[in-house]
Structures are given as structure tokens and as C-alpha cells.
C-alpha positions as CSV (number, residue, x, y, z in Angstrom):
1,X,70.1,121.7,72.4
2,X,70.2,120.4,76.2
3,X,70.5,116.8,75.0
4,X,74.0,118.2,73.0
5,X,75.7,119.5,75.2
6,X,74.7,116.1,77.9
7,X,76.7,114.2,75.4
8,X,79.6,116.8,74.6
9,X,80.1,116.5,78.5
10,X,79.6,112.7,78.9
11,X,82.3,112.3,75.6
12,X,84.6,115.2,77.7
13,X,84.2,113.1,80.8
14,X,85.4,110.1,78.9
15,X,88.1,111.9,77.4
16,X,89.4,112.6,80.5
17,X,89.0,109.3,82.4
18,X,90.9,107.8,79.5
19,X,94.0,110.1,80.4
20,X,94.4,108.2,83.5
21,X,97.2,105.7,83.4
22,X,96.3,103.3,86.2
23,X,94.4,101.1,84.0
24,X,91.9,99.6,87.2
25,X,91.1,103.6,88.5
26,X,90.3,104.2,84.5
27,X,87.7,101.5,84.3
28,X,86.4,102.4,88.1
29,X,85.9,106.0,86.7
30,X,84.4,105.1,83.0
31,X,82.1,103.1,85.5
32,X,81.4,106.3,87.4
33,X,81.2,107.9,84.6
34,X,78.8,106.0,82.5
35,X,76.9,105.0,86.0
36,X,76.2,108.7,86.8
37,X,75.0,109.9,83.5
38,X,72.3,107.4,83.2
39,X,71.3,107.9,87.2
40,X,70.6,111.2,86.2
41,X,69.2,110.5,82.2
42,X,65.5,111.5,84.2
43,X,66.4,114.7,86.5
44,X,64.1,117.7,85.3
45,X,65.3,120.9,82.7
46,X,66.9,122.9,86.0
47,X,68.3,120.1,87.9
48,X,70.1,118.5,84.9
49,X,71.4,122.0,84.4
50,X,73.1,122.0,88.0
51,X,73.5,118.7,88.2
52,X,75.7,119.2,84.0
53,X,77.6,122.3,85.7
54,X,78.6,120.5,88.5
55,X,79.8,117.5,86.3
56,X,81.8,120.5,83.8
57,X,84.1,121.0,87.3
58,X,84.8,117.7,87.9
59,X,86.0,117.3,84.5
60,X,87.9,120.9,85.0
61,X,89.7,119.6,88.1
62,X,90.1,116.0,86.0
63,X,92.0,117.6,83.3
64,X,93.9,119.8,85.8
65,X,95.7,116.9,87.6
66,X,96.1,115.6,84.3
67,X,98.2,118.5,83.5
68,X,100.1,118.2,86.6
69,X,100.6,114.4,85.9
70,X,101.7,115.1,82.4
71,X,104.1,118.0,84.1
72,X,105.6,116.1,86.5
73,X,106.4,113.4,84.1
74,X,108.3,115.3,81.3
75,X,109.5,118.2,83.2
76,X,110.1,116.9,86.6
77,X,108.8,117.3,90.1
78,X,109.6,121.0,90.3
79,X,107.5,122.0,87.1
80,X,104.6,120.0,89.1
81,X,104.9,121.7,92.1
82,X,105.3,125.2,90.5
83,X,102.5,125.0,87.8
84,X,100.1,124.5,91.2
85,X,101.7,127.6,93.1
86,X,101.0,129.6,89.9
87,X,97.5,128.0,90.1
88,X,96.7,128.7,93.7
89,X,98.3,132.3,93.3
90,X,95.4,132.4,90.5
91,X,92.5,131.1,92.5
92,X,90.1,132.8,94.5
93,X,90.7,132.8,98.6
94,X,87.5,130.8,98.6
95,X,88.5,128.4,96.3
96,X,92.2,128.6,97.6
97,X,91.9,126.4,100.7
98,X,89.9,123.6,98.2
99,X,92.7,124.2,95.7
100,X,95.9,123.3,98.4
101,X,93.4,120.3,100.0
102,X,93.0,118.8,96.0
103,X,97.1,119.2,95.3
104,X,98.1,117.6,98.8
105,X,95.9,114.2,97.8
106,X,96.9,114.3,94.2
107,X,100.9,114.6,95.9
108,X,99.5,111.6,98.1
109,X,98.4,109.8,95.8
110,X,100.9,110.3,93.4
111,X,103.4,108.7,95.8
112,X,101.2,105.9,96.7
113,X,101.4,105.7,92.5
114,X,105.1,106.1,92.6
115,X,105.5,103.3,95.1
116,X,103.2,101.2,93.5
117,X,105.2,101.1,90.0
């Protein structure tokens, strides 16, 4: 049913939010999180549709810095940087550009991180 696969992505979401190791972006994004499935508990059959695919890339792109985090930190710098080639050399040219744009502000703010700690 729709209503099952709402709360398989809102438990994903969660999932993923609790991956991140910064402990005040976690709650800002369990905020987001929780916030933006019950703003959108009362959107129509299509729109909750769109609005649940939409929601399934964020997650995707969530779990995909993740990856790189998770990389970087027990292979090093190099594995990082190499598992996003692989992934741009995989993307569409569409989705390319998007692609480069996401893995310069992860690198960003992975440094701002890095300085940080």
C-alpha cells in the first residue's frame, strides 16, 4: 500500500540521517526529516507520489556521501576521490554537471569538517 511504502521511506530517511556523524547536522536533518513528512501527510494520491520519488533521491544522494565519507575514512582520500570519478564516468551527461557540483560541496564541506575536528 501507498501508506507502506511512506513509512519504508520516512524509516530509510532516518536511517540515513543517523549515518551522519556531526551530531548538531543529524538532529537538524531528523528535524527536516520528520518536519517534511508531516508537511506533506495531506498532499493528494499523485502529488505524494512525486513528492515520495523526489524524497527516494535525496536519500540516494544521502547514502551516496555516506559512502564516500565511510571511503575516505578507512581507505584514505584517494579511495574518496576515485569512487566519485568511477561515479561521474557512470552518470548521465545530464546528471554529470549535478554530479561534480554535489562532490565539490561535499569536498567543501568535508574540509570545513576536517578543520572543525
Amino acid at each position: 500500500s501507498h501508506t507502506k511504502q511512506v513509512l519504508q521511506l520516512y524509516r530509510q530517511c532516518l536511517k540515513s540521517v543517523n549515518q551522519i556523524q556531526d551530531v548538531e547536522w543529524k538532529e537538524t536533518y531528523r528535524i527536516r526529516v520528520r518536519t517534511g513528512f508531516r508537511a506533506n501527510a495531506s498532499l493528494s494520491a499523485v502529488k505524494s507520489k512525486v513528492k515520495m520519488e523526489e524524497n527516494k533521491d535525496e536519500v540516494d544522494r544521502m547514502n551516496y556521501y555516506h559512502t564516500l565519507r565511510h571511503t575516505r575514512d578507512s581507505q584514505g582520500e584517494q579511495a574518496a576521490l576515485d569512487l566519485m570519478d568511477n561515479t561521474n564516468n557512470s552518470t548521465t551527461t545530464a546528471s554529470r554537471d549535478q554530479q561534480q557540483s554535489n562532490n565539490h560541496n561535499y569536498a567543501t564541506n568535508q574540509q570545513e569538517n576536517d578543520k572543525k575536528n
